[in-house]
N, C-alpha and C positions, 0 to 999 in steps of 0.2 A: 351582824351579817346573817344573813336569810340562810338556812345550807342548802335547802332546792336552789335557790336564785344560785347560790356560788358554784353548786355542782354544774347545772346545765351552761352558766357562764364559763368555766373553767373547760367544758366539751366544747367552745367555739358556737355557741347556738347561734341561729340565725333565722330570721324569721322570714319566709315567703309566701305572699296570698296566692295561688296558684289559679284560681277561680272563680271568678261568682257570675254563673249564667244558667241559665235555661239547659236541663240539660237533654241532649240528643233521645229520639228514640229511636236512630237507627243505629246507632254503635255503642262502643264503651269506650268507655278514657281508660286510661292504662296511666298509672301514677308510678313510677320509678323512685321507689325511696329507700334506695340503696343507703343514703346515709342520712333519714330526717325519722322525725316524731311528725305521721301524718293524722289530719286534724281533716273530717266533715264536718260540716252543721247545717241539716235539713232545714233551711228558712221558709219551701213551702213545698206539699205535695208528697212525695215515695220514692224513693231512690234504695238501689240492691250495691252492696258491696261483696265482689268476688273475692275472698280472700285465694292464696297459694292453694290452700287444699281445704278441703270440707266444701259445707251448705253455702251458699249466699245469703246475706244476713242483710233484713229486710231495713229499713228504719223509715219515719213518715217524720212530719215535720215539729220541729222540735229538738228530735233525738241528735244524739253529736256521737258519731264514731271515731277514736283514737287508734291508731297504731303502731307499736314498739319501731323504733328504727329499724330497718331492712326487708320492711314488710310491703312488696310489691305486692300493687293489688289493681281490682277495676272495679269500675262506678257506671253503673247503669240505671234506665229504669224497669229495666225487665228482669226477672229471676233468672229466665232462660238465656243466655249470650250464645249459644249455640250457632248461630245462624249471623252472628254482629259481628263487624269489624272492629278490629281494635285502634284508636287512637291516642298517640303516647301525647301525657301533656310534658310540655317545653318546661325543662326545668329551670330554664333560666328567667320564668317570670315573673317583674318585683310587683308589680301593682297589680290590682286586679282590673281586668278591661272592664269598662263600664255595659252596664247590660240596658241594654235597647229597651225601649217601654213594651214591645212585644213581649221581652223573655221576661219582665215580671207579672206580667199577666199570663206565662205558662203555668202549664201543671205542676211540675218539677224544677225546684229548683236551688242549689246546694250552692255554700260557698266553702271552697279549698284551701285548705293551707298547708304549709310543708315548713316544720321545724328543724332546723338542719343542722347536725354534728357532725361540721369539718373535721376534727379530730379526734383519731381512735378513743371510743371514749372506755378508759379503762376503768371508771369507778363502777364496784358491783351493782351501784342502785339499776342500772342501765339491763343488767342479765337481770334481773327480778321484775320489769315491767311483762306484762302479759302481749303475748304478741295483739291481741285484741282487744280495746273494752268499750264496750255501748254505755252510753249513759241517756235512758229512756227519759221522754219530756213527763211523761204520767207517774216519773218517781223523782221529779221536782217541784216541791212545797211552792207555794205562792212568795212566800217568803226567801226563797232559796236567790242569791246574788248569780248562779248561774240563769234563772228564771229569766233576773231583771235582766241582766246583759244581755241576752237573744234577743228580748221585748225589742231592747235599744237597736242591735245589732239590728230587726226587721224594720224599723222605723226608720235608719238610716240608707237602707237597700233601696226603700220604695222610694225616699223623699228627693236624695243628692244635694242637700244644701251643700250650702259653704261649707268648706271642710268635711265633707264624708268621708273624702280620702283615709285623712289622718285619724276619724274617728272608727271607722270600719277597723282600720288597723288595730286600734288601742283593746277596740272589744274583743279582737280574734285573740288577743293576746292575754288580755282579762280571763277568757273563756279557758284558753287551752292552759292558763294555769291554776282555775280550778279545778278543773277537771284531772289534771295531773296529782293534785293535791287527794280528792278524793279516790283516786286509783290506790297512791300508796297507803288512802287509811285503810282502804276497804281489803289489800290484803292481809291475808292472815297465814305466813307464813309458817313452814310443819319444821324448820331446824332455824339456828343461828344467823344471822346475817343485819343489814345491813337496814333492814326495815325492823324490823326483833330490837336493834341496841338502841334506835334514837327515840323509841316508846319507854327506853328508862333513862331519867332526869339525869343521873351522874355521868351514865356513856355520853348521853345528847351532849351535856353541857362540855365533855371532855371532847366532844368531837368536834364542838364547837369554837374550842379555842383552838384544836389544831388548823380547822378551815379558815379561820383569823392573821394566824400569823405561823404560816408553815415553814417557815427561812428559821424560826429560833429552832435549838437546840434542846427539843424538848426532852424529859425525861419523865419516866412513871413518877418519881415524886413531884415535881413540878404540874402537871397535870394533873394528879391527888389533892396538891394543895391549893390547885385553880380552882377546883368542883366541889371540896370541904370534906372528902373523904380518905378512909387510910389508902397508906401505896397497894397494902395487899387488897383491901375489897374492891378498890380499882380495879385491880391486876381480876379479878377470880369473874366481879361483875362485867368487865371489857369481854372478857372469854368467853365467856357464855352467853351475852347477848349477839354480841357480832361474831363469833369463830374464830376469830384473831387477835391478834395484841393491838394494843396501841403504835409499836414499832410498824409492825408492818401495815396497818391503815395508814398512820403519817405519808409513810414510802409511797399508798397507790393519790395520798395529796398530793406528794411532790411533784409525782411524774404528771399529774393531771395539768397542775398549771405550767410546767414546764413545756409540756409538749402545746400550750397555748402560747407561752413566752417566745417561743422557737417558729413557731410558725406566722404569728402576728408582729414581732416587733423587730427590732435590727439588734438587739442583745448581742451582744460574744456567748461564745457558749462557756466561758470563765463567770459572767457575769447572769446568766442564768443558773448557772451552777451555784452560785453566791445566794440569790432571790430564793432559791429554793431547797437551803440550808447546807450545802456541800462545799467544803474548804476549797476543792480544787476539781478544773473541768475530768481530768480523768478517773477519781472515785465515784462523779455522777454519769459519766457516761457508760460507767460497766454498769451501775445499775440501773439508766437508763434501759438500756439494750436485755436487758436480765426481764428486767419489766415490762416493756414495749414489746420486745423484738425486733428491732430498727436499731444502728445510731442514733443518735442526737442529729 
């Protein structure tokens, strides 16, 4: 099992094209992403992203702007919005409208996405992404797999065969998880956490069996002897790379797919309690609530 694929699985992701068209020069889109990982990608021409506070940040075609979940922002093509009205995009939309043979012969023109985490997502990787990262096209090798997927991603914009639908889709998602991949390599965190422990082989491979199978009864020596190292270098390596024990990472797995299990399936809360290694619904619900801040 992937641990990105299982984390961002376990937050309820869900993927939304939100736009691919020409975009306005009289106004700004207004993106509402209270609860997504938003995704641009410049297909042709200049577009300005207003972030909450600071510069507007420029990008031209190529470039693909990301942003941490909760980062309301606007998309224009002017630096100055001053004088523009704001236009909120509809959150609720799955596909992206088709664009008119005018709007790919515009100046400007961006396709939107919005990665959505229905559920609180408590795992730390989530508070370590950068509210903002550009990923410029002039510091993409010829050779780079994000290259080739825009390549494709533009050839399927202009063409519309059969199946673009389903192929536009596959690349937005291609895209936005490399790009998420090269986010977490490129930071380089100044204390302990949760990007620091899975750059060393023992934590990774220990954190990997907990994200495997979080219902067993793990213990420090059982995890020791998953990964081939003693209980104690476990114990001293876990702490220092991540800040915490192995106990309490398990604890923010459990609750991660718990609060999946509860919100997506008809489970009892006995038998979520079960899936998610807790004898009985009332020890996981105090730690539920202890952890969430919610009941179950």
């Amino acid at each position: 099992m992937d641990l990105l694929t299982d984390i961002l699985t376990q937050a309820g992701l869900r993927r939304r094209v939100l736009q691919m068209r020409a975009l306005p020069t009289d106004r700004a889109l207004l993106f509402p992403c209270e609860k997504s990982i938003g995704m641009h990608v410049v297909t042709q021409g200049r577009a300005y992203v207003h972030p909450p506070a600071g510069e507007p940040i420029a990008l031209t075609q190529g470039d693909i702007a990301i942003m941490a979940r909760g980062c309301v922002h606007l998309l224009s093509t002017q630096a100055d919005i001053a004088g523009l009205a704001r236009e909120p995009i509809a959150a609720h939309i799955e596909d992206p409208p088709r664009a008119a043979p005018d709007d790919m012969q515009a100046h400007n023109v961006v396709v939107s996405g919005a990665y959505q985490l229905w559920h609180a997502p408590v795992h730390p990787l989530f508070e370590l992404l950068p509210s903002w990262f550009v990923l410029r096209a002039d510091a993409l090798g010829p050779a780079s797999p994000i290259a080739g997927a825009l390549s494709l991603l533009e050839t399927e914009l202009r063409r519309r065969d059969l199946g673009a639908d389903v192929i536009v889709h596959g690349l937005l998602d291609v895209i936005f998880a490399y790009v998420l991949r090269h986010v977490v390599e490129l930071l380089q965190p100044d204390e302990a956490n949760w990007i620091v422990a899975i750059r060393d082989a023992s934590v990774r491979d220990a954190v990997q069996l907990m994200h495997e199978d979080c219902g067993r009864a793990w213990t420090l020596e059982d995890l020791a002897r998953g990964v081939g190292v003693s209980r104690a270098g476990l114990a001293a390596k876990f702490r220092a790379a991540m800040g915490t024990t192995p106990a309490n990472y398990l604890r923010t797995v459990r609750m991660q797919r718990a609060i999946r299990l509860l919100s997506e399936t008809q489970h009892t809360l006995e038998s979520v309690a079960a899936k998610v290694g807790y004898q009985d619904a009332f020890s996981f619900s105090k730690v539920f609530k202890r952890t969430v801040g919610v009941s179950p």
